[in-house]
C-alpha positions as protocol buffer text, in pm:
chain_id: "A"
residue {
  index: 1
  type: UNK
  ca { x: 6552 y: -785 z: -7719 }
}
residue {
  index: 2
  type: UNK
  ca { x: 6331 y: -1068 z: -7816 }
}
residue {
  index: 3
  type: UNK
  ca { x: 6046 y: -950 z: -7556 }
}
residue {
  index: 4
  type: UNK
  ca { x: 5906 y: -776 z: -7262 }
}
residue {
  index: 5
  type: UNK
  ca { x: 5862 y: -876 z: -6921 }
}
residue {
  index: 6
  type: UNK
  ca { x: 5472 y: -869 z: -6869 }
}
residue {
  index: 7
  type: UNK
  ca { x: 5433 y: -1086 z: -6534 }
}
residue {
  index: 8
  type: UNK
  ca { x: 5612 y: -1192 z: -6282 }
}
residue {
  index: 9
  type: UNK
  ca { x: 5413 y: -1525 z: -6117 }
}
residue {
  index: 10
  type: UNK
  ca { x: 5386 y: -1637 z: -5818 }
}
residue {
  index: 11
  type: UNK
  ca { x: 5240 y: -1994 z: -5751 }
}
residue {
  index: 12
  type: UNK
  ca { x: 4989 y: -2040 z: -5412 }
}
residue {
  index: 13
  type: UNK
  ca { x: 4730 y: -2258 z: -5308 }
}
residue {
  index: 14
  type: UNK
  ca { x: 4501 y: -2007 z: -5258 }
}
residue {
  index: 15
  type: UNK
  ca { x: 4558 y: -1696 z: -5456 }
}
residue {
  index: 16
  type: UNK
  ca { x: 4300 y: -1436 z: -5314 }
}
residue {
  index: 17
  type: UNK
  ca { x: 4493 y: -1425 z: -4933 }
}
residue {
  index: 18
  type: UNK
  ca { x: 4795 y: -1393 z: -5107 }
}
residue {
  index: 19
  type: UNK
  ca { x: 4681 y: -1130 z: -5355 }
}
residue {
  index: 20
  type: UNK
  ca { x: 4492 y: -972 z: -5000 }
}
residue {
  index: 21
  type: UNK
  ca { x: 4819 y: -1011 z: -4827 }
}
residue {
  index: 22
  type: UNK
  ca { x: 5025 y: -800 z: -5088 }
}
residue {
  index: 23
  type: UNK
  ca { x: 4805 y: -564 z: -5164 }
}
residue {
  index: 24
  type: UNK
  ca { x: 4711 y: -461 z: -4783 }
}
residue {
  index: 25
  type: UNK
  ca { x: 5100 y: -476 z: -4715 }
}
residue {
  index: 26
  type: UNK
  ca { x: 5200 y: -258 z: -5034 }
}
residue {
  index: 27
  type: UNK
  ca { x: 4916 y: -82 z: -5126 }
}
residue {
  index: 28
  type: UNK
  ca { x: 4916 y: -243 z: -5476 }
}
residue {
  index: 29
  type: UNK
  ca { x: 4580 y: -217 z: -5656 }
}
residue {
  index: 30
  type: UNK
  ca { x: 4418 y: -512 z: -5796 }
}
residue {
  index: 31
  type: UNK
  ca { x: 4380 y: -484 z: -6204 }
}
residue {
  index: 32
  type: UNK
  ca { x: 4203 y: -839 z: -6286 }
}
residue {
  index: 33
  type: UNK
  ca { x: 4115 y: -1136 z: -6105 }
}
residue {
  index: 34
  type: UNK
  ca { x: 3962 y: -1502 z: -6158 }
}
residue {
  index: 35
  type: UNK
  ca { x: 3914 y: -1789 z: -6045 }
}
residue {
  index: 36
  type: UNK
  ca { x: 4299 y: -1948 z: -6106 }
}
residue {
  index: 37
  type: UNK
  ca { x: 4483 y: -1597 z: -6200 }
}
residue {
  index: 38
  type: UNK
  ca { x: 4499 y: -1268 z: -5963 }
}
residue {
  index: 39
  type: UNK
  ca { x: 4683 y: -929 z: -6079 }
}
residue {
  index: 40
  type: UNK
  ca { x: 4801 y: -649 z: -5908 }
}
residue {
  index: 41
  type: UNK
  ca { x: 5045 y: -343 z: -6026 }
}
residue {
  index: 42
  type: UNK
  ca { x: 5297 y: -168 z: -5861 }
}
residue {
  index: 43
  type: UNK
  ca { x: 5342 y: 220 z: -5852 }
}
residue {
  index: 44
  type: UNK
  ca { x: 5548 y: 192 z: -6194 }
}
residue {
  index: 45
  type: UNK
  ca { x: 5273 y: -46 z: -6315 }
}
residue {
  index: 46
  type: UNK
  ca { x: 5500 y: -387 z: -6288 }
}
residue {
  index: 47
  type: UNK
  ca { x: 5302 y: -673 z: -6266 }
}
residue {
  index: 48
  type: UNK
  ca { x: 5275 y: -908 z: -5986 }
}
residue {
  index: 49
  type: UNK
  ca { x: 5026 y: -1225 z: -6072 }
}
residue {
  index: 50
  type: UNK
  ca { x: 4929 y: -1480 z: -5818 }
}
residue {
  index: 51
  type: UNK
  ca { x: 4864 y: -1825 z: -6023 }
}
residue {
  index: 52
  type: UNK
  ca { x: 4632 y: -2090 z: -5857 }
}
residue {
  index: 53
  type: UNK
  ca { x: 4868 y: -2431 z: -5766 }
}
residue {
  index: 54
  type: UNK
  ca { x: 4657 y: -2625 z: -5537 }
}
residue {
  index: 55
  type: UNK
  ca { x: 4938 y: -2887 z: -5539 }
}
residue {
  index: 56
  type: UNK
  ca { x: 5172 y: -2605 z: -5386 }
}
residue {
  index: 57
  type: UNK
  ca { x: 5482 y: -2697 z: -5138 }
}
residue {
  index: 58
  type: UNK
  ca { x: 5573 y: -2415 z: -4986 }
}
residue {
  index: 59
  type: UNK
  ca { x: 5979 y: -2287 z: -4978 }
}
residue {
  index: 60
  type: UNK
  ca { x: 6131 y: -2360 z: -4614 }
}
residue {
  index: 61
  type: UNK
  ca { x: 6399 y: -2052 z: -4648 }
}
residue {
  index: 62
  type: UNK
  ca { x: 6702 y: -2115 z: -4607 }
}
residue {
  index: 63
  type: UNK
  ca { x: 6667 y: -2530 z: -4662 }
}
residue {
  index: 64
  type: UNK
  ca { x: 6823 y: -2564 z: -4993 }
}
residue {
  index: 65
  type: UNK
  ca { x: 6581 y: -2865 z: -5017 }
}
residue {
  index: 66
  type: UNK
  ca { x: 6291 y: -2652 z: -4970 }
}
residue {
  index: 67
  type: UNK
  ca { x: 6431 y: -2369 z: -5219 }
}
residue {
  index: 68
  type: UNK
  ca { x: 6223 y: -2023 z: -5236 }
}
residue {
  index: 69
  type: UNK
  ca { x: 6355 y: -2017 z: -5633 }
}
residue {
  index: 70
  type: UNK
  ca { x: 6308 y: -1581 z: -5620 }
}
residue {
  index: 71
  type: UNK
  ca { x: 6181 y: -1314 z: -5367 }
}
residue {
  index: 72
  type: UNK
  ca { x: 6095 y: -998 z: -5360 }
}
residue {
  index: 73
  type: UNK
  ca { x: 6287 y: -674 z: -5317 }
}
residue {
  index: 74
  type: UNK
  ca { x: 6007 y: -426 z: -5155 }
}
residue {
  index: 75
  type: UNK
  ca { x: 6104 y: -87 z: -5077 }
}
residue {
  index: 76
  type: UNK
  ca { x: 5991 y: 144 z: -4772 }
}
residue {
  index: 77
  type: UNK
  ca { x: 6087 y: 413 z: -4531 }
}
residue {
  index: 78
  type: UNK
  ca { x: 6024 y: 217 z: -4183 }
}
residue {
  index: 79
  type: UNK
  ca { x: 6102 y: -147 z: -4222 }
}
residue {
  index: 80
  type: UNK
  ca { x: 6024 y: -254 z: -3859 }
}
residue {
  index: 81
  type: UNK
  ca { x: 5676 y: -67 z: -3930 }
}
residue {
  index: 82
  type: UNK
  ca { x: 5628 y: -267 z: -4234 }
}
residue {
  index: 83
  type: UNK
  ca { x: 5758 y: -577 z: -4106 }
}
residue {
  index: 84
  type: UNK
  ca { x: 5508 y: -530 z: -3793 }
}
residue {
  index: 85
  type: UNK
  ca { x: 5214 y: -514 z: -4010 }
}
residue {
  index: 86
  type: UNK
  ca { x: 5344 y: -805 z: -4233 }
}
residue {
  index: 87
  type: UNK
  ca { x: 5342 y: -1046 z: -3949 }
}
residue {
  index: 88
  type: UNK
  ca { x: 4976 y: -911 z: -3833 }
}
residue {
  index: 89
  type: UNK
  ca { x: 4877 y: -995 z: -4182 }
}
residue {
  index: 90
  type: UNK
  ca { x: 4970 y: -1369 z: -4178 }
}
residue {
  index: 91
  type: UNK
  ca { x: 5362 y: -1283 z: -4272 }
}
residue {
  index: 92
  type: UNK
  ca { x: 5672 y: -1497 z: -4039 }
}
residue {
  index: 93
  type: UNK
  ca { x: 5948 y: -1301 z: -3958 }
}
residue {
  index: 94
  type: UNK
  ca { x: 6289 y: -1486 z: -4099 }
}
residue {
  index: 95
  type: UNK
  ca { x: 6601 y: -1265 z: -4092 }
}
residue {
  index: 96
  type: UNK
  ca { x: 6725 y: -941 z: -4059 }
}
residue {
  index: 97
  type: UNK
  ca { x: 7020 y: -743 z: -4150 }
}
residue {
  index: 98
  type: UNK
  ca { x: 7172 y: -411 z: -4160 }
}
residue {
  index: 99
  type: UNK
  ca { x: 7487 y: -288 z: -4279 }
}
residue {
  index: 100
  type: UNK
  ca { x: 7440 y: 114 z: -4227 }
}
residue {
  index: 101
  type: UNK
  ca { x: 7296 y: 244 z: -4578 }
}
residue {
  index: 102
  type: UNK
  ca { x: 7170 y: -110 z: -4697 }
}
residue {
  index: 103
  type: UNK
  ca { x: 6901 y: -300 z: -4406 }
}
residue {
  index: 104
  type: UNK
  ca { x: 6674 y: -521 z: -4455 }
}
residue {
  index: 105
  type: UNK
  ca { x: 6417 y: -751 z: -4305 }
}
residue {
  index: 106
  type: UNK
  ca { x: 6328 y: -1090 z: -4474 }
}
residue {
  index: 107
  type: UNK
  ca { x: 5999 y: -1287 z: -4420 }
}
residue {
  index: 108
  type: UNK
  ca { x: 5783 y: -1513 z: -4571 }
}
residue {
  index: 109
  type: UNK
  ca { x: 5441 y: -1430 z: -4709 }
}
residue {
  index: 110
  type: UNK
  ca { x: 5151 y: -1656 z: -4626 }
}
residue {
  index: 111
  type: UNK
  ca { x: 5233 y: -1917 z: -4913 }
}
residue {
  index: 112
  type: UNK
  ca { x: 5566 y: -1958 z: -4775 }
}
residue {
  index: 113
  type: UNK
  ca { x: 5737 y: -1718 z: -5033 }
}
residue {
  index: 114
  type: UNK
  ca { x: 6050 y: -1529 z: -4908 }
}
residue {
  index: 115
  type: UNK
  ca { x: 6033 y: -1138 z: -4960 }
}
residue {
  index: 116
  type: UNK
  ca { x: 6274 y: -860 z: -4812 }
}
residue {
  index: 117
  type: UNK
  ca { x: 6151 y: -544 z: -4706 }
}
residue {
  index: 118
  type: UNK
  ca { x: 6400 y: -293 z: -4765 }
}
residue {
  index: 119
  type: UNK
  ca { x: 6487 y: 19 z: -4632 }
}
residue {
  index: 120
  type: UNK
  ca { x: 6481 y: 347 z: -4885 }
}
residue {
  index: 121
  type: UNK
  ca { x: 6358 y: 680 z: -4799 }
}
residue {
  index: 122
  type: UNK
  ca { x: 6210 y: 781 z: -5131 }
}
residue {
  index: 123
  type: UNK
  ca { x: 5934 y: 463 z: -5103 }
}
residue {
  index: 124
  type: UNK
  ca { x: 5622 y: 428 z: -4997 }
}
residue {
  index: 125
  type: UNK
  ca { x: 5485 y: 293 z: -4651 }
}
residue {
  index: 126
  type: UNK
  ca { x: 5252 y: 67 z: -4804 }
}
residue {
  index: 127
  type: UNK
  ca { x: 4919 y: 276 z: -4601 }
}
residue {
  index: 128
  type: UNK
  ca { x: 4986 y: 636 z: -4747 }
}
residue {
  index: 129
  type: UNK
  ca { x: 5165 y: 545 z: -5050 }
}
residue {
  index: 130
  type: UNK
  ca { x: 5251 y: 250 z: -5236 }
}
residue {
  index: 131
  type: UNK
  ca { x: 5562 y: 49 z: -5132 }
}
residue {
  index: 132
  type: UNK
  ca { x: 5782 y: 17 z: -5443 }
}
residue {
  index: 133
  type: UNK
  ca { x: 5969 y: -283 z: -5566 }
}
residue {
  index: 134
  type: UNK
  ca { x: 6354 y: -298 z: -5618 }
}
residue {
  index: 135
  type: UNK
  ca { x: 6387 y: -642 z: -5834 }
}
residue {
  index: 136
  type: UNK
  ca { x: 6208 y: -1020 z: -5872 }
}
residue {
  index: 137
  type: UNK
  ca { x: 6526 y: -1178 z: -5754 }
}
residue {
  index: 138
  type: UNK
  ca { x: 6644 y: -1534 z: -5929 }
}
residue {
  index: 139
  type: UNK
  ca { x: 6815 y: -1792 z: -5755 }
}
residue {
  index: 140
  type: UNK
  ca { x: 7115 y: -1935 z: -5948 }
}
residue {
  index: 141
  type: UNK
  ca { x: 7480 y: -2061 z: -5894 }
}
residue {
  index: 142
  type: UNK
  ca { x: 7581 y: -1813 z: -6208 }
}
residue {
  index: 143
  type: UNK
  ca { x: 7444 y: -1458 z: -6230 }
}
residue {
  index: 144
  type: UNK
  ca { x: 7670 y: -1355 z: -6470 }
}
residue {
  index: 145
  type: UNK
  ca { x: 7556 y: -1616 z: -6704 }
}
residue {
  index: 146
  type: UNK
  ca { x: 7200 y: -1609 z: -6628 }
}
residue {
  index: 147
  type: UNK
  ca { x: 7202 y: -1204 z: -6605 }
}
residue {
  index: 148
  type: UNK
  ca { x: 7287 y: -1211 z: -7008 }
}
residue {
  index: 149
  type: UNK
  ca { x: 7019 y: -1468 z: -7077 }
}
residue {
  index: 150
  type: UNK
  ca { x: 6759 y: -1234 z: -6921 }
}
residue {
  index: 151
  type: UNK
  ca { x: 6893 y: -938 z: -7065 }
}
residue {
  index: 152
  type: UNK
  ca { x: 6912 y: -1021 z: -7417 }
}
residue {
  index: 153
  type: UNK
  ca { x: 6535 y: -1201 z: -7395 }
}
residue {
  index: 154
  type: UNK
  ca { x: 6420 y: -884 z: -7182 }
}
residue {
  index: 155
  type: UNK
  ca { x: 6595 y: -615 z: -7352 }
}
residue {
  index: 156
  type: UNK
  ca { x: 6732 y: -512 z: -7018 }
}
residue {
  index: 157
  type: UNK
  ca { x: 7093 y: -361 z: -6962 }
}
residue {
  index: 158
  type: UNK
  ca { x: 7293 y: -441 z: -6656 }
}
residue {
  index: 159
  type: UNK
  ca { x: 7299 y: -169 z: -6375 }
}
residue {
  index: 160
  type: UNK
  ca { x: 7501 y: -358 z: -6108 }
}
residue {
  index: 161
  type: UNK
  ca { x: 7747 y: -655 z: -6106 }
}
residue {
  index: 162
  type: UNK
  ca { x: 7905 y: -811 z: -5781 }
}
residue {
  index: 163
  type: UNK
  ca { x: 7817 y: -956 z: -5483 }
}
residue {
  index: 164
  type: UNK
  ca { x: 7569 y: -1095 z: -5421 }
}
residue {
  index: 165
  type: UNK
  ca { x: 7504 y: -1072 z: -5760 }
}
residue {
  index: 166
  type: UNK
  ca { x: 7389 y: -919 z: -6119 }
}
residue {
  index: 167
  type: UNK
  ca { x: 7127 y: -654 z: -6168 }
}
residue {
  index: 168
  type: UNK
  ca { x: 6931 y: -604 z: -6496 }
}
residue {
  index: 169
  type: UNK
  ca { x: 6696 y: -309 z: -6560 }
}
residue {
  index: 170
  type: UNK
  ca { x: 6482 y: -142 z: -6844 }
}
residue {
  index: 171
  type: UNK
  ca { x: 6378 y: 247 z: -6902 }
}
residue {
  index: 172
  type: UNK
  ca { x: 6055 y: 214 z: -6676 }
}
residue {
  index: 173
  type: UNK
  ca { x: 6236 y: 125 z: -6393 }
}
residue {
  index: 174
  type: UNK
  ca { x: 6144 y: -237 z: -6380 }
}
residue {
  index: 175
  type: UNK
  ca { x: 6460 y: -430 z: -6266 }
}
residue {
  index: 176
  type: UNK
  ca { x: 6535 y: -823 z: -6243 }
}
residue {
  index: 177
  type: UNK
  ca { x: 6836 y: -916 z: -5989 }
}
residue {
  index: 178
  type: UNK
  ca { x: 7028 y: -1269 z: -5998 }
}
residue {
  index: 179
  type: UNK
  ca { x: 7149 y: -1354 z: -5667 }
}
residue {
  index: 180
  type: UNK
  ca { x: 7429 y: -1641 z: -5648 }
}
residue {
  index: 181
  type: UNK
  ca { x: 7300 y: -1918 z: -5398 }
}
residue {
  index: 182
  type: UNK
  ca { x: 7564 y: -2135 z: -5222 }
}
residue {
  index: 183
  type: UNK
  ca { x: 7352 y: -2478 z: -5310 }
}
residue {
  index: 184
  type: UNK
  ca { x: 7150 y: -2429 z: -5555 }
}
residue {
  index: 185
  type: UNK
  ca { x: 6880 y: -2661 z: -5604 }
}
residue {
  index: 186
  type: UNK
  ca { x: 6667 y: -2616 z: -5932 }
}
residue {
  index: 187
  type: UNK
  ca { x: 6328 y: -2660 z: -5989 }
}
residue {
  index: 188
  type: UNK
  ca { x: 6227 y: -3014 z: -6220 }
}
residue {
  index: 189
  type: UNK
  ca { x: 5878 y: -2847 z: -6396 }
}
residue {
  index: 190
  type: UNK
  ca { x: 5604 y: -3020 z: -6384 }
}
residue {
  index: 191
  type: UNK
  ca { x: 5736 y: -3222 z: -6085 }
}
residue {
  index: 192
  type: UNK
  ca { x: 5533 y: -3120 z: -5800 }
}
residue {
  index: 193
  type: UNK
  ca { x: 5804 y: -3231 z: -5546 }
}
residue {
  index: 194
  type: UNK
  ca { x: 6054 y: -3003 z: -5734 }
}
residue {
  index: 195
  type: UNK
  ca { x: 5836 y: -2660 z: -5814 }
}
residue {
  index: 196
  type: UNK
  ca { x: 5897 y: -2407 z: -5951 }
}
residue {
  index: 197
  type: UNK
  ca { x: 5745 y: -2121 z: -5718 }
}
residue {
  index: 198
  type: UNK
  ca { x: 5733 y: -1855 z: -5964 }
}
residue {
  index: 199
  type: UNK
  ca { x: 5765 y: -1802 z: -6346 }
}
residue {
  index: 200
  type: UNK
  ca { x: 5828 y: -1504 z: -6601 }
}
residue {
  index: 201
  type: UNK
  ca { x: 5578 y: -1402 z: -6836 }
}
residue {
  index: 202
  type: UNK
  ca { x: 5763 y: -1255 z: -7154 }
}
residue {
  index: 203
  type: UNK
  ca { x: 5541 y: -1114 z: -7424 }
}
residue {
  index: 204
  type: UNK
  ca { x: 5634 y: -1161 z: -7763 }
}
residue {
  index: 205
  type: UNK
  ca { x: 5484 y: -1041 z: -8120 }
}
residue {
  index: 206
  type: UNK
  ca { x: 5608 y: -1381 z: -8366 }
}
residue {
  index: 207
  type: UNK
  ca { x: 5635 y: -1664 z: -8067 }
}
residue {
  index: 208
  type: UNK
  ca { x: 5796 y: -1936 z: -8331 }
}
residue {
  index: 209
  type: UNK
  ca { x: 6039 y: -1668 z: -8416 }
}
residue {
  index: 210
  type: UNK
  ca { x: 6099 y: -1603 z: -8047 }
}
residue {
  index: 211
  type: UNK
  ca { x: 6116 y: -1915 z: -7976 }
}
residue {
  index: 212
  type: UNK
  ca { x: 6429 y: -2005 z: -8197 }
}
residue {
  index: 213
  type: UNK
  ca { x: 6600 y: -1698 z: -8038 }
}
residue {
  index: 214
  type: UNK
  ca { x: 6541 y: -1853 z: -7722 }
}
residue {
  index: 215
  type: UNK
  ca { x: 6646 y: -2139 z: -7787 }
}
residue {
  index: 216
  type: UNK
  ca { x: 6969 y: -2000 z: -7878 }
}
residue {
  index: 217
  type: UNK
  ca { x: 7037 y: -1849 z: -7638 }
}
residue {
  index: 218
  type: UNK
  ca { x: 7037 y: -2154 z: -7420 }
}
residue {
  index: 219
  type: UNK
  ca { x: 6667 y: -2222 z: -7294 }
}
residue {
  index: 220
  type: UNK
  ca { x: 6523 y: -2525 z: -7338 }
}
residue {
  index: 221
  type: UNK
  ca { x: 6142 y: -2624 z: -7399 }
}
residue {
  index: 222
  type: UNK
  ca { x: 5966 y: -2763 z: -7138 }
}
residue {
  index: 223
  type: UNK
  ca { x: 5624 y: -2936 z: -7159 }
}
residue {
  index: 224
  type: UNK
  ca { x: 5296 y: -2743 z: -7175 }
}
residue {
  index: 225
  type: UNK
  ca { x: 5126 y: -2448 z: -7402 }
}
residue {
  index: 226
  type: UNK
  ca { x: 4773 y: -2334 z: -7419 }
}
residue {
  index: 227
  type: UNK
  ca { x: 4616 y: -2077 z: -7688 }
}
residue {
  index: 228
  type: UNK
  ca { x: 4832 y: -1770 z: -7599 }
}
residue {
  index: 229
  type: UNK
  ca { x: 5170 y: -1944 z: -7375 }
}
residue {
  index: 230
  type: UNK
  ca { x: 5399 y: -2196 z: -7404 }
}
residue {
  index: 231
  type: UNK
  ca { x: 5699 y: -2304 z: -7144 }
}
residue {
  index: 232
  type: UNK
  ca { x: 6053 y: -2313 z: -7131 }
}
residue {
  index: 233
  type: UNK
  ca { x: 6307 y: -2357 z: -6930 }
}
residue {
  index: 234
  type: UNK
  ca { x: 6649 y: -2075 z: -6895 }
}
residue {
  index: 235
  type: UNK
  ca { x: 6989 y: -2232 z: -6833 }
}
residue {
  index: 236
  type: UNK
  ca { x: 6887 y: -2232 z: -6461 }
}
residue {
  index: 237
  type: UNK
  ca { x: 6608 y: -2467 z: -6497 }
}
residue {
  index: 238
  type: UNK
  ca { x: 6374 y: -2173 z: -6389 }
}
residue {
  index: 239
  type: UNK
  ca { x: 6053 y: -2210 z: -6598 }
}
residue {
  index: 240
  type: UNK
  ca { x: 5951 y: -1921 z: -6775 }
}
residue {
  index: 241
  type: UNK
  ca { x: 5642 y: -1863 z: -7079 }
}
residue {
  index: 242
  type: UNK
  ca { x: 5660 y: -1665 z: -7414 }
}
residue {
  index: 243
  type: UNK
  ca { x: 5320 y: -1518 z: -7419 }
}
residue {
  index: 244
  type: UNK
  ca { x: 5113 y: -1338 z: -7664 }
}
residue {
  index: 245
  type: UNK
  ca { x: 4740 y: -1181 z: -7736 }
}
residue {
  index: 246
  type: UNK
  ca { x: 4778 y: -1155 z: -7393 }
}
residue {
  index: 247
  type: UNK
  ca { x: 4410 y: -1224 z: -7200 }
}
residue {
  index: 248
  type: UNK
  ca { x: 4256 y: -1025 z: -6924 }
}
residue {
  index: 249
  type: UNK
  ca { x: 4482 y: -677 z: -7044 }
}
């Protein structure tokens, strides 16, 4: 384990209707919010983070041109319920499938971002109860591969391998899943025209020490820091920041 997860990002050109979007779907409480950087936390306390990019272009699911990068895995009882209120909210309905115990309905949230809405019993309906979330899912051409980088950096041991792909997971519950993508197109950070949609926040106590173990382990460092974060990239090209003295906790 070289740190913990401690965000998962998602990028939007305007970050208080998405934030408003997710938390009137899910019921997830806002924690702290500015002017470039919203935060809300899910029943087991994950954090979701919605990061001002007014240079945004929005994921045109399933164009592998136009790649979504990651989704969502949001649990609830009545998926047609949820999905109904979704699209009243500013959601578009996408896909749909069901295969008996596993269904589930995918859509894209008002920034464009893919998220499934997935059916479990024991969840929340979002207006009584929080929804819960299953997994931040990766895109990647190699789980396997990219499910060890994660889980080494995250300190997370594997709970499922197969199809469609490789699913990481600590002792609170908070999961990562790696889905295998037929064409997989990765992000170029900082190119706008290539973007990343989404980033990991990992906290970390010594960041040059965790840096080296990251490097490593196959990431590579990417342009940009500031006074607590700097970026690199995993072996998928997915941008991700070792973070520390973490601000706004």
């Amino acid at each position: 384990m070289i740190g913990r997860m401690r965000n998962v990002v998602l990028d939007a050109p305007d970050i208080e209707r998405l934030a408003t979007f997710y938390g009137q779907l899910t019921g997830w409480t806002t924690d702290y919010a500015d002017d470039e950087w919203i935060r809300v936390l899910t029943p087991n306390r994950q954090r979701i983070c919605f990061q001002l990019a007014p240079n945004h272009i929005a994921p045109r699911w399933p164009d592998p041109d136009y790649p979504q990068q990651f989704h969502l895995d949001l649990t609830t009882p009545d998926i047609e319920a949820a999905a109904a209120r979704a699209v009243e909210l500013g959601a578009t309905r996408l896909a749909e499938a069901d295969f008996g115990d596993a269904a589930w309905i995918t859509l894209a949230d008002p920034a464009g971002h893919p998220f499934d809405l997935c059916r479990n019993e024991e969840s929340g309906d979002g207006v009584t109860q929080p929804m819960g979330l299953f997994a931040a899912t990766i895109d990647t051409d190699d789980p396997e591969a990219l499910g060890r980088f994660y889980g080494e950096l995250l300190g997370m041991r594997l709970q499922y391998e197969g199809e469609p792909g490789v699913l990481i997971g600590d002792e609170n519950g908070r999961q990562v899943m790696f889905q295998r993508v037929q064409r997989y197109t990765a992000p170029q950070w900082p190119d706008p025209a290539h973007p990343q949609q989404f980033h990991l926040d990992v906290q970390v106590d010594d960041v040059d020490a965790a840096e080296k173990q990251v490097l490593d382990l196959g990431a590579a460092r990417l342009p940009g820091e500031g006074g607590n974060w700097r970026v690199y990239a995993d072996p998928a090209m997915h941008p991700f920041c070792l973070v520390w003295d973490q601000q706004g906790d």
